[in-house]
C-alpha positions as CSV (number, residue, x, y, z in Angstrom):
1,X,-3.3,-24.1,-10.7
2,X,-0.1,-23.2,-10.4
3,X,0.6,-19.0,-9.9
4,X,4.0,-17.1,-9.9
5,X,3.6,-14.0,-7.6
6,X,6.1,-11.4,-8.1
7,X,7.3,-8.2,-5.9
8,X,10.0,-6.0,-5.8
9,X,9.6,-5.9,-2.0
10,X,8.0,-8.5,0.1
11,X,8.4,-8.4,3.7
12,X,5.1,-7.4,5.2
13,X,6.4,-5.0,7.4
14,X,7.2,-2.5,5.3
15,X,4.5,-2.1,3.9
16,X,1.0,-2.2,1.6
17,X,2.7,-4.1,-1.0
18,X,4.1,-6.8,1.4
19,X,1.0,-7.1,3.4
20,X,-0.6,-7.8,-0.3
21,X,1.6,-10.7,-1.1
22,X,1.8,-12.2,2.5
23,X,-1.9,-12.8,2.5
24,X,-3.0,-13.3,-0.6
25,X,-0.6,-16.1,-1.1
26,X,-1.8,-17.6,2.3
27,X,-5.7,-17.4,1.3
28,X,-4.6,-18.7,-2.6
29,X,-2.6,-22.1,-1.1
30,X,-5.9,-22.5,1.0
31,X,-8.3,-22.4,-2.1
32,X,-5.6,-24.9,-3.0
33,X,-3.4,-23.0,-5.9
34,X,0.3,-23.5,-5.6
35,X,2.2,-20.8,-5.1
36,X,5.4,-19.5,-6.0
37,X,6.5,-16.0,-4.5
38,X,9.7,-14.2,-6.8
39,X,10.4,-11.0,-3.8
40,X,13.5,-8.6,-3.2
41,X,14.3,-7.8,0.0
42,X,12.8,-7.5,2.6
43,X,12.6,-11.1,2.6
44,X,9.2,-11.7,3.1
45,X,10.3,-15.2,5.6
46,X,7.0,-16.3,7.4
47,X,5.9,-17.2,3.2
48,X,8.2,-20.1,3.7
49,X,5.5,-21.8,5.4
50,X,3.2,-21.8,2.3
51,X,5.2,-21.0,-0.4
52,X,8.3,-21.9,-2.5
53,X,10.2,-18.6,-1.9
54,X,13.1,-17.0,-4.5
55,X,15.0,-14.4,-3.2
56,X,15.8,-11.6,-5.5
57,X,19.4,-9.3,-4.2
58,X,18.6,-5.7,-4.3
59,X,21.0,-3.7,-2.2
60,X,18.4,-0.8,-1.6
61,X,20.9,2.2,-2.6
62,X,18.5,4.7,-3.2
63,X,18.9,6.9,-0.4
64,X,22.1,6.1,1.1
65,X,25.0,8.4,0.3
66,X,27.9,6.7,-1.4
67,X,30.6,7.3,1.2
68,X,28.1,5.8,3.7
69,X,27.5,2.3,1.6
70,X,28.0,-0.3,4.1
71,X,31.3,-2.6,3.3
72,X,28.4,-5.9,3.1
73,X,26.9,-4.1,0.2
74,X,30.4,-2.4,-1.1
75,X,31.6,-5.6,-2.5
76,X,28.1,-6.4,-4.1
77,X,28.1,-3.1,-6.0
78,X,29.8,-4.4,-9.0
79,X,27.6,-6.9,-10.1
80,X,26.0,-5.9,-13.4
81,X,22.2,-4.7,-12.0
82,X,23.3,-3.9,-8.4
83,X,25.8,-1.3,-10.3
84,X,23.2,-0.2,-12.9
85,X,20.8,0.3,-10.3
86,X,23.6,2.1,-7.9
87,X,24.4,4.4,-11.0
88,X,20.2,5.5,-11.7
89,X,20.2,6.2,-8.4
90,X,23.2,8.9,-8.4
91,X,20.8,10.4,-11.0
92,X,18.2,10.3,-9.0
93,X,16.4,7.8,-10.3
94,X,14.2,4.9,-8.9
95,X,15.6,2.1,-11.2
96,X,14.7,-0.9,-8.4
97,X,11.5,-2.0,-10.1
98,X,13.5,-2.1,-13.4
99,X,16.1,-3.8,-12.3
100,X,13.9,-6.7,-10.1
101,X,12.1,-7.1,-13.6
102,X,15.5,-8.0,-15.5
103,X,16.7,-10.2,-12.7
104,X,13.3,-12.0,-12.7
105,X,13.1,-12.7,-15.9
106,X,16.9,-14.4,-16.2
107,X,15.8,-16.3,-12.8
108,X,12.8,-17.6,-14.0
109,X,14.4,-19.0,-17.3
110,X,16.0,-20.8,-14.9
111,X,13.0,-22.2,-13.0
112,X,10.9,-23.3,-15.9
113,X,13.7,-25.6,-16.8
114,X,12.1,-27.7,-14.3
115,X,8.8,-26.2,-13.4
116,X,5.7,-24.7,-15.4
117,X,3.3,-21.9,-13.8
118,X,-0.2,-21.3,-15.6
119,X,-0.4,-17.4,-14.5
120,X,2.1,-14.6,-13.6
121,X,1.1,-12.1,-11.0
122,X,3.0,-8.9,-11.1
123,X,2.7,-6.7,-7.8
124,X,2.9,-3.2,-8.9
125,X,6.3,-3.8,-10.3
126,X,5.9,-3.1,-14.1
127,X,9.4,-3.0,-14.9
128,X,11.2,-3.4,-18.7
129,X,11.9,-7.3,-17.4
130,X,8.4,-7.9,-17.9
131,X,8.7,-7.5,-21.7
132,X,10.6,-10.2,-22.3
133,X,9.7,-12.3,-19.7
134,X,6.4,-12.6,-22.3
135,X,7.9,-14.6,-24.2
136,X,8.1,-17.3,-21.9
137,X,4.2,-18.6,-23.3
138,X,2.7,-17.6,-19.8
139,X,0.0,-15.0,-19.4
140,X,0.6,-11.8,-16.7
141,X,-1.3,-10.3,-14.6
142,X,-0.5,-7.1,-12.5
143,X,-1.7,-5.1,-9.6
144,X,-1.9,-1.4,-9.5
145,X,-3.8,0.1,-6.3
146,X,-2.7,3.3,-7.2
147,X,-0.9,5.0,-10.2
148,X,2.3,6.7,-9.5
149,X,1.0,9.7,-11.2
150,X,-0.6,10.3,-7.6
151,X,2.6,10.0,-6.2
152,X,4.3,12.4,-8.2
153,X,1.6,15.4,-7.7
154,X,1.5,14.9,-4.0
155,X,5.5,15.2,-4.1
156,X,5.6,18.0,-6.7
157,X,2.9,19.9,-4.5
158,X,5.5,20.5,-1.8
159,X,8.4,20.4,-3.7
160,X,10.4,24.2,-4.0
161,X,12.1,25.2,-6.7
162,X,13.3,23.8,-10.2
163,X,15.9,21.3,-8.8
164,X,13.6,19.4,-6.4
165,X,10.7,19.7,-9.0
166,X,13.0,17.8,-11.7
167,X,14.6,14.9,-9.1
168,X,10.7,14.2,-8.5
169,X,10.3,13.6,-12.2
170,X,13.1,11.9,-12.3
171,X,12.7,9.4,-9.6
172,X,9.5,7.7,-11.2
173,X,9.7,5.4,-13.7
174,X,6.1,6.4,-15.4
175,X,7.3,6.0,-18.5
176,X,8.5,2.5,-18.2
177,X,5.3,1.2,-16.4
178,X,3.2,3.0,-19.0
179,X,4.7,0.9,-21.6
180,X,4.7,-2.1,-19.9
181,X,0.9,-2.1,-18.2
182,X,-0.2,-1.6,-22.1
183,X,1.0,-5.3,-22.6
184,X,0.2,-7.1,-20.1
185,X,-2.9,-9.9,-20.2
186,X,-5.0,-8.2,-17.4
187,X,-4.8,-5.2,-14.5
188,X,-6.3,-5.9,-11.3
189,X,-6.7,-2.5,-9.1
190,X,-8.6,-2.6,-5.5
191,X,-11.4,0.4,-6.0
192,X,-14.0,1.0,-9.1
193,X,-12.5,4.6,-9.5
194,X,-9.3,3.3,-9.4
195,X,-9.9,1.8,-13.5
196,X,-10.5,5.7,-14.6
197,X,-7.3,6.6,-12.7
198,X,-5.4,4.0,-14.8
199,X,-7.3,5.3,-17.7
200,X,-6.3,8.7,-17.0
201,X,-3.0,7.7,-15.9
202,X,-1.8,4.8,-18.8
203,X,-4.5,5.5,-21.2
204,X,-5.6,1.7,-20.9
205,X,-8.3,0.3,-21.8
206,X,-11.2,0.3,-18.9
207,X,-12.0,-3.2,-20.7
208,X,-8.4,-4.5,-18.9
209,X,-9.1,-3.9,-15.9
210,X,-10.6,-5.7,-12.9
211,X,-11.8,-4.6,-9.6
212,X,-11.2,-6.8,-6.5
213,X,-10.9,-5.1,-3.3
214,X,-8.1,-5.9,-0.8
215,X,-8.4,-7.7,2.0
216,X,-7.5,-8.0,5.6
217,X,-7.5,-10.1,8.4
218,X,-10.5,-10.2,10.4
219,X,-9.9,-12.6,12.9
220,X,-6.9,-10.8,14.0
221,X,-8.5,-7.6,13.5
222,X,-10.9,-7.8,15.9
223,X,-12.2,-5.3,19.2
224,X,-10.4,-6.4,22.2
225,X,-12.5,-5.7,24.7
226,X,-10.3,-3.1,26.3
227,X,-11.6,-0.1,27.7
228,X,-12.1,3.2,25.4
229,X,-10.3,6.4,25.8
230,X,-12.0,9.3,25.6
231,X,-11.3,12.0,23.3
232,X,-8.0,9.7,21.8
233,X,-7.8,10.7,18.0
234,X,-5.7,8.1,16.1
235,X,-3.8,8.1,13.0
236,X,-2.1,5.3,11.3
237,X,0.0,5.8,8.2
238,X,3.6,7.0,6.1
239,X,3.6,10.3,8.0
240,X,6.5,11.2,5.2
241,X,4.0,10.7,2.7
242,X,2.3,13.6,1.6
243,X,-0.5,12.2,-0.1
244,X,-1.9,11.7,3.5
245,X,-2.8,15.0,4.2
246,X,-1.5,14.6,8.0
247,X,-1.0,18.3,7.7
248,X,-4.7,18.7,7.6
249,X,-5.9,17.1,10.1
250,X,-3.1,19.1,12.6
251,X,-4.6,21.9,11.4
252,X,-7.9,20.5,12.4
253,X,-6.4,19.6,15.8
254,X,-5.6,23.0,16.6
255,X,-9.4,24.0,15.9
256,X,-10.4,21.2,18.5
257,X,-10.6,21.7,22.3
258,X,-7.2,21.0,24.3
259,X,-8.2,17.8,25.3
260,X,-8.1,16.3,22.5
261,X,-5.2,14.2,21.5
262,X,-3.7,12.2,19.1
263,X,-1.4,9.0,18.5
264,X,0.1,8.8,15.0
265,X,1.4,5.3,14.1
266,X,4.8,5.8,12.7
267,X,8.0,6.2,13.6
268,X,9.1,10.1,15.0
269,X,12.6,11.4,15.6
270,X,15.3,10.4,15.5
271,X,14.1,7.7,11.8
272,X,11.9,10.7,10.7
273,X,11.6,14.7,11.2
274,X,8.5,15.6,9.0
275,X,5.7,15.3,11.1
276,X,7.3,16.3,14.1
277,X,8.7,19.4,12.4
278,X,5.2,21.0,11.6
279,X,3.4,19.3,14.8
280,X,6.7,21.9,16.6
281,X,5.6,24.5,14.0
282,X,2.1,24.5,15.4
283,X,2.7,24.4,18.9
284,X,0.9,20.5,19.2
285,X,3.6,18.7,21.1
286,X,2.0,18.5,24.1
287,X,-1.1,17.4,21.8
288,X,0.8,14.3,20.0
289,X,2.6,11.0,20.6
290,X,4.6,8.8,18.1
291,X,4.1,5.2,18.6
292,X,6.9,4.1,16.2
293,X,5.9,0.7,14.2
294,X,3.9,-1.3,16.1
295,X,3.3,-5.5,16.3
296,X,-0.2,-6.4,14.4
297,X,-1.0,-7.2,18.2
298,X,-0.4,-3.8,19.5
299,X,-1.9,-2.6,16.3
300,X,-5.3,-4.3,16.9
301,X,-4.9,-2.8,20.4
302,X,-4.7,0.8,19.9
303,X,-7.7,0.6,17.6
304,X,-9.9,-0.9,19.6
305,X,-8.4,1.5,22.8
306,X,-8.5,4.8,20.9
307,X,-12.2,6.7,20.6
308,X,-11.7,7.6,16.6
309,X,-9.5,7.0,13.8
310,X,-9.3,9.6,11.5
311,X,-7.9,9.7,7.8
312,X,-7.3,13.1,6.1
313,X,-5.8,11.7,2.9
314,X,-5.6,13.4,-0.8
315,X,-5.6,10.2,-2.2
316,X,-5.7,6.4,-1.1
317,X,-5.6,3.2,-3.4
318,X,-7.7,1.2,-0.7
319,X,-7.5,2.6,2.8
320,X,-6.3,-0.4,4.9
321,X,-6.3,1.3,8.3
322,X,-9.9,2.7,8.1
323,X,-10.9,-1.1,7.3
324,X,-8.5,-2.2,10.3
325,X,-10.5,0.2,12.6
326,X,-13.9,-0.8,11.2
327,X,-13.1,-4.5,11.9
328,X,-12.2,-3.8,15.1
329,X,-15.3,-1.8,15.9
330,X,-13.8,1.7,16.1
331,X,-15.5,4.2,14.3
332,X,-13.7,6.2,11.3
333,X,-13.9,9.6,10.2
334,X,-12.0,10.2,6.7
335,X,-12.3,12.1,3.3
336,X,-13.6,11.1,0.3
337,X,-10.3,10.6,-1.4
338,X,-9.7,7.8,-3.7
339,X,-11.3,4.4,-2.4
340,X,-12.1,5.4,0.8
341,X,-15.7,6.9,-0.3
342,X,-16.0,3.0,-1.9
343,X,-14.6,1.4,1.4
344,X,-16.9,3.8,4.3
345,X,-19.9,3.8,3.9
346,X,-22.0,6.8,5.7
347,X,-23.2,4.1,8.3
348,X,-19.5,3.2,9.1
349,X,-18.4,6.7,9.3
350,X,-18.4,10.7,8.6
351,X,-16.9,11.4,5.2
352,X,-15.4,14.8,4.3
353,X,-14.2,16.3,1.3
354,X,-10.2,16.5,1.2
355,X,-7.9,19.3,2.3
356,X,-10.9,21.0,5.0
357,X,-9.7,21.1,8.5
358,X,-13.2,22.5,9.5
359,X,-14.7,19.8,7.6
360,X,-12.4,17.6,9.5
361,X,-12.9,19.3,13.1
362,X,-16.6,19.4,12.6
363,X,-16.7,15.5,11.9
364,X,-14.3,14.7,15.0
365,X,-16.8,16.7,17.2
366,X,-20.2,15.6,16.5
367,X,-18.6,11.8,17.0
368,X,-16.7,12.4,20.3
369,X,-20.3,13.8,21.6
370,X,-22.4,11.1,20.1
371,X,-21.1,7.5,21.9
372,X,-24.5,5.8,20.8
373,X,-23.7,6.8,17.2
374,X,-19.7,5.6,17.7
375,X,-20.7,2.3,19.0
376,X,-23.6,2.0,16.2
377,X,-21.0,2.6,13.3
378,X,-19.1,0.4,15.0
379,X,-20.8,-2.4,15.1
380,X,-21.7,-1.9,11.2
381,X,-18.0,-1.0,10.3
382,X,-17.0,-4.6,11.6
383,X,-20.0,-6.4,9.7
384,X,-19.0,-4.5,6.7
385,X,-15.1,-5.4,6.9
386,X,-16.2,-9.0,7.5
387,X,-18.5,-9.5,4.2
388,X,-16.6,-7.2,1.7
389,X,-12.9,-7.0,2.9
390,X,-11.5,-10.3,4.3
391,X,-8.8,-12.3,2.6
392,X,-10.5,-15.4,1.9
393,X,-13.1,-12.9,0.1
394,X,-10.4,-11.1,-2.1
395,X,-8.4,-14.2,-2.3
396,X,-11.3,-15.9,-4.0
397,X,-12.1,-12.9,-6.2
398,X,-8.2,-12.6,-7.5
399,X,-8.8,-16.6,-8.6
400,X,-11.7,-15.6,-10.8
401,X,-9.5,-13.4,-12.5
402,X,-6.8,-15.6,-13.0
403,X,-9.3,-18.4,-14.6
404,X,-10.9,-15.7,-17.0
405,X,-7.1,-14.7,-17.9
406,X,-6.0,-17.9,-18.3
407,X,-9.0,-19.3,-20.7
408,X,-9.0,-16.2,-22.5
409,X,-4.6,-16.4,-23.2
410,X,-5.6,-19.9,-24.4
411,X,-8.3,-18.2,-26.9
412,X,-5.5,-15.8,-28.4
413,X,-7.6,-13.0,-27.2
């Protein structure tokens, strides 16, 4: 079988969608698919190893200020989609998915001059390009962990005033992938309540949709051996993205005993000001570290070092840290937001509803004071990540789809 994966952004650095094609196109070539990967920047390099790699430009515009446009990207700006997409922006809108999609589509009619794929797998993409790019006789495929819709109500929810309230609006192309999701061959998304958020979200049919959980790496992801500090909260995630509820669980922070600390996993001042702004606001400083981005290494470190992760999320699409901690033996408190109810099980975990401090604070408490309990969900978090959430598993599960897609495109259903 030969697959085309597609992604607006593919380094794996940068985030959920990168990590997503980095492995899965690893685990595929292993099952023994060949693989092609279509990506914007960043480049997603290490693929090179596995993969035939095409490199889409994008210039990344959106939010750089037109008299600070580097003079690299200045000359570029004129090309017919690097303007377009420089001109949305000044509108405020997010046409990089949009734009991707048109560029794939003229650089794959390019490549099938020579080559043939049996399956196209958009990654959350859903630009106009895909249209046309149907024509080319080849059934696609897309993932959505998440509809955008979720995006949009976390932003709106701390947005003030009109003018920010319509540049929110603006920025996401919800109209666009609502058209194109409706016509494509199949929708994979990584949690069961996930298809009745694309119902709700694109009005698709549930009978479009399949379920295959994400995966991770479990070898790498695994407890180090290193010696547990006590009372070390840890939180790992976009602290500039609302949707994670950070605010709540500072809130629960200050309800805890001084003692108590926490290490978020993202960059602070001087790359970003949110987080640091309220943790001043509520007198937490001297409560709170910023690691900045950290190596998978160091990553798998601070898990295994730190006594509890917690996640205070209003909605996740999978909740890849709180498998990283289980694999690595570290028990998790979260809420039961999104996926995360279908990833932590009570035996991995304590679950809480969304937006409770107390709730949050309570959980926190009864864990610090039971280490038997810690080391038991533990121990159970890392046999769960193993059997559910591990590449090869999800990898193997995505290649079901692709069959089913593929016989049932040669059917004309």
């Amino acid at each position: 079988m030969k697959v085309l994966i597609l992604g607006y952004r593919g380094n794996p650095y940068c985030g959920g969608q990168g990590i997503y094609i980095y492995n899965l196109s690893k685990e595929l070539v292993r099952l023994g698919v060949e693989v092609d990967v279509m990506v914007g920047p960043p480049y997603p390099d290490p693929l090179e190893d596995w993969a035939t790699v095409y490199k889409i430009e994008n210039l990344n515009l959106w939010s750089i200020n037109t008299r600070e446009i580097p003079t690299e990207k200045l000359h570029r700006i004129f090309s017919p989609w690097n303007f377009l997409d420089y001109l949305m922006t000044r509108f405020y809108i997010f046409y990089e998915m949009a734009t991707f999609s048109f560029k794939a589509f003229f650089a794959l009619k390019i490549i099938l001059k020579t080559k043939r794929y049996d399956i196209i797998h958009d990654i959350q993409t859903l630009g106009w390009g895909t249209i046309p790019m149907m024509a080319y006789g080849i059934p696609i495929v897309t993932t959505v962990h998440h509809p955008l819709t979720k995006d949009r109500e976390a932003d709106l929810m701390k947005d003030f005033g009109l003018w920010e309230k319509t540049t929110t609006i603006l920025f996401y192309p919800l109209v666009m992938q609502s058209f194109v999701i409706k016509r494509v061959d199949r929708i994979i998304t990584s949690f069961k309540e996930g298809v009745d958020e694309l119902v709700r979200a694109f009005r698709v049919s549930k009978d479009k949709v399949s379920v295959v959980y994400n995966g991770m790496d479990v070898e790498l992801f695994r407890n180090t051996g290193e010696k547990r500090e006590e009372n070390a909260l840890l939180f790992v995630g976009n602290t500039e993205d609302s949707k994670k509820g950070l605010i709540y669980l500072l809130e629960a922070l200050k309800l805890l005993p001084e003692d108590i600390t926490l290490a978020i996993v993202d960059d602070g001042p001087p790359i970003k000001h949110t987080a640091a702004d309220l943790i001043k606001k509520m007198n937490l400083g001297h409560r709170v570290t910023f690691t900045g981005k950290l190596s998978y290494e160091e990553l798998v470190s601070i898990y295994s070092r730190k006594t509890l992760l917690v996640m205070s999320s209003l909605f996740e699409g999978f909740g890849l840290p709180a498998v990283e901690a289980m694999s690595c033996k570290t028990a998790v408190v979260t809420t039961t937001s999104g996926a995360l109810k279908e990833v932590v099980t009570p035996d991995c975990g304590i679950l809480v509803s969304p937006k409770d401090p107390v709730a949050l604070s309570d959980a926190v408490m009864k864990l610090l004071g039971d280490k038997k309990l810690r080391l038991e969900m533990g121990e159970l978090g890392r046999k769960r990540a193993v059997e559910n959430f591990s590449w090869p598993v999800a990898a193997k599960n995505t290649l079901a789809v692709y069959r089913q897609v593929i016989e049932d495109y040669g059917k004309g259903k």
